[in-house]
C-alpha positions as CSV (number, residue, x, y, z in Angstrom):
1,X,84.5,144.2,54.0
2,X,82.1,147.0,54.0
3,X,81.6,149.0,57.0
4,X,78.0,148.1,57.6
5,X,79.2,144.4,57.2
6,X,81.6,144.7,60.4
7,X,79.2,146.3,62.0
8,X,76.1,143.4,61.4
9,X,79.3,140.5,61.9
10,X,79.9,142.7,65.2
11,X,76.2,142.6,66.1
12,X,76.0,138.8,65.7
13,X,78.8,138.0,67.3
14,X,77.6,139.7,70.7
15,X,74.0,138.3,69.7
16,X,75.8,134.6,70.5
17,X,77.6,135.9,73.0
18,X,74.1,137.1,74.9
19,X,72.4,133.6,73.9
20,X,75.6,131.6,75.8
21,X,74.5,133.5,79.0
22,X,70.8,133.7,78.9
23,X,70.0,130.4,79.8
24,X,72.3,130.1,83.1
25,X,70.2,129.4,86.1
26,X,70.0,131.8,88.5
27,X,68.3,131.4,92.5
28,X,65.8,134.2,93.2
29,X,65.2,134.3,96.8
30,X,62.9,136.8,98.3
31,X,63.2,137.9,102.4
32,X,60.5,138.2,104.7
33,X,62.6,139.5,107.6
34,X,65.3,138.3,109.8
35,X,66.3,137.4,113.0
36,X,68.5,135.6,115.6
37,X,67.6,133.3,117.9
38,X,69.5,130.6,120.5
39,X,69.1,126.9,119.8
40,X,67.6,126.3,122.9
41,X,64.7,128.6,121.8
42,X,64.7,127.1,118.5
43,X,64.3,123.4,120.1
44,X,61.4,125.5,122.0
45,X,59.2,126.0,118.8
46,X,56.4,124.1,117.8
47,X,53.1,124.1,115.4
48,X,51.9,127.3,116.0
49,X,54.8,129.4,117.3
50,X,55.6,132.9,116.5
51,X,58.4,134.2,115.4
52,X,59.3,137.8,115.0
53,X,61.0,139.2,112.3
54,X,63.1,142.3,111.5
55,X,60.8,143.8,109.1
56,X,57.8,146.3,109.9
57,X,54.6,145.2,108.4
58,X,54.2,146.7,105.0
59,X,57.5,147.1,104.4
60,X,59.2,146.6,101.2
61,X,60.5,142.6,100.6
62,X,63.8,142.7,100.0
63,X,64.5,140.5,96.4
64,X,67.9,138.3,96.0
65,X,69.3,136.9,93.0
66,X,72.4,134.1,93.9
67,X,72.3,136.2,97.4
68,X,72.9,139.2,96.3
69,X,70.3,142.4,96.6
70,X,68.7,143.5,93.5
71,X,65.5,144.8,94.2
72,X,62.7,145.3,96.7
73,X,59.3,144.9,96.0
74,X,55.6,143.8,98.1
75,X,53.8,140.2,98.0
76,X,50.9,139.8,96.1
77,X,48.3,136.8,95.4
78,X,48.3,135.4,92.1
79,X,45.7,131.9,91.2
80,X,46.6,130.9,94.9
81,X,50.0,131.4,94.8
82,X,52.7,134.0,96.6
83,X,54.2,136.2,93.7
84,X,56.4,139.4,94.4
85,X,55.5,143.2,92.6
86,X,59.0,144.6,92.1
87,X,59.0,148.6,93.1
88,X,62.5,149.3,93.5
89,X,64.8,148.2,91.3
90,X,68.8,148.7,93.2
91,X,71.5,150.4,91.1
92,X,74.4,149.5,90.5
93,X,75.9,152.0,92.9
94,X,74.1,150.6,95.6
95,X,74.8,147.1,95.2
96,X,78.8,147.6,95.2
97,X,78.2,149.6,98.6
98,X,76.1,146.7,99.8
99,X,78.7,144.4,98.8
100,X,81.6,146.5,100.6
């Protein structure tokens, strides 16, 4: 077999391998904030209630996919529905430090 041959029976072969993984589901969840409270307060809440977050107003929305942090990014409208603009993207680097 020709060189070029290996190299296009090489390139199909991770072409299948790419298609295999490409339609596994994956959760995206994106984070307003966070915070802790006691059940007693949570019993406490009703229509209407407050509850504070972690988060500053403005701040970047941090953006999880199967709960782990991949990117933050800031909530926008689109045709009546919440949608997420992604400006940071996390490295690699920073997700293994996360993860430690």
């Amino acid at each position: 077999m020709t060189e070029t041959g290996e190299l296009e029976e090489q390139k199909n072969a991770e072409m299948k391998n790419l298609d295999f993984i490409l339609d596994i589901p994956l959760q995206l969840t994106v984070e307003l904030g966070r915070t802790k409270l006691l059940v007693k307060d949570i019993l406490q809440l009703n229509q209407g209630a407050v509850v504070e977050l972690s988060k500053l107003a403005g701040e970047p929305l941090d953006v999880f996919v199967n709960s782990k942090l991949v990117a933050r990014g800031e909530a926008v409208v689109i045709n009546d529905k919440f949608g997420i603009r992604l400006v940071d993207i996390v490295s690699p680097n920073e997700r293994v430090e996360k993860a430690l």
